[in-house]
N, C-alpha and C positions, 0 to 999 in steps of 0.2 A: 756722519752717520748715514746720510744720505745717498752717497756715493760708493759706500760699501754697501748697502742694501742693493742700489743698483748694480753694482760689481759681483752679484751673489744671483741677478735676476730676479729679485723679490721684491713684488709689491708689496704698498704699507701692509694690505690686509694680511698678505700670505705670510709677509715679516713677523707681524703679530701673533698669526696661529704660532708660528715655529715657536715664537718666545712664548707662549703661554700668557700673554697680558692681551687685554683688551685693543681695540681698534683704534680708540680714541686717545690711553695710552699710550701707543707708539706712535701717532700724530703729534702729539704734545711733545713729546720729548725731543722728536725729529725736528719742532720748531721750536727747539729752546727754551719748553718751558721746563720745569722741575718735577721729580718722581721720587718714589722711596729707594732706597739702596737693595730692597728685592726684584721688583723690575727693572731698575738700571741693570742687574746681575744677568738677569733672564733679555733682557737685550744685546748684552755683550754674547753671552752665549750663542746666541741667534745668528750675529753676524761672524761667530768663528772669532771673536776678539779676546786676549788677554783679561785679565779682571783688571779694574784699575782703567781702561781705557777711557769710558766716556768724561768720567775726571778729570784724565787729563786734559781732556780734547777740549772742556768746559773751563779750564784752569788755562788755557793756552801753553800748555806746556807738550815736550813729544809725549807719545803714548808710549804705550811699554808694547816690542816689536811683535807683529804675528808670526808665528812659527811657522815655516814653509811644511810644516809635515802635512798632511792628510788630515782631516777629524778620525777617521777611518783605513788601519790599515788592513793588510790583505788577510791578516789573522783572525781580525776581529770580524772583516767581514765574512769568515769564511764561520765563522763561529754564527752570527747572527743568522744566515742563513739556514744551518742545521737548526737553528732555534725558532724560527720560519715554519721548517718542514715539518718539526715536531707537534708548534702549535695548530699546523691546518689539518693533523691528523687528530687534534681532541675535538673534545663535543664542545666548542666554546664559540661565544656569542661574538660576533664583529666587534662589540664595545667590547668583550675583557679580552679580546686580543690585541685591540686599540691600547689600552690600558698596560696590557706587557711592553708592548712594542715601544708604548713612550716612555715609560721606565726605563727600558735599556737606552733607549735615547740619551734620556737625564743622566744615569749612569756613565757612559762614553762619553759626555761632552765635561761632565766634573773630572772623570780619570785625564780627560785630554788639558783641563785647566790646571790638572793638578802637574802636570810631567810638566808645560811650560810655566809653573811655577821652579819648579825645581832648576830648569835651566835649558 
């Protein structure tokens, strides 16, 4: 976990924001201690990893492999953008465009777990 957090250039802390769990959560976990199956989730997410990875990584078994695609392709990003321009044209507060902006986040990273479910 370690090693892909550095391979991604993320500190614990900035690791932590991306996943939504606390500081001290992804400290623990990074040292082997134990978490619930919703932050284990929201860490794989973070480092771009399959569902099922830290599991296996903890079970000494392979992980299940990362998909060379992009989290992000040119579609989507060209979509996110226009949804950019739209939101810095409304009368909206930094926090509820923070608040959109991580939802499509959330959104993109389950559709991108969902396709490498699939295959």
């Amino acid at each position: 976990m370690r090693e892909r957090r550095l391979e991604l250039d993320l500190s614990q802390r900035d690791a932590a924001v991306r996943a939504g769990i606390s500081n001290q959560t992804w400290l623990n976990v990074e040292n082997g201690r134990s978490a619930n199956g919703r932050s284990l989730t929201k860490i794989e997410r973070a480092l771009d990893w399959p569902p099922g990875t830290i599991d296996a990584i903890a079970a000494g078994t392979d992980p299940p492999s990362v998909a060379a695609t992009p989290l992000l392709d040119v579609t989507v990003l060209g979509n996110l953008t226009r949804l950019a321009e739209v939101l810095s044209a409304e009368d909206l507060t930094r926090e509820e465009i923070q608040r959109v902006v991580d939802a499509v986040v959330e959104i993109v990273n389950d559709l991108r777990h969902q396709r490498q479910a699939i295959g």
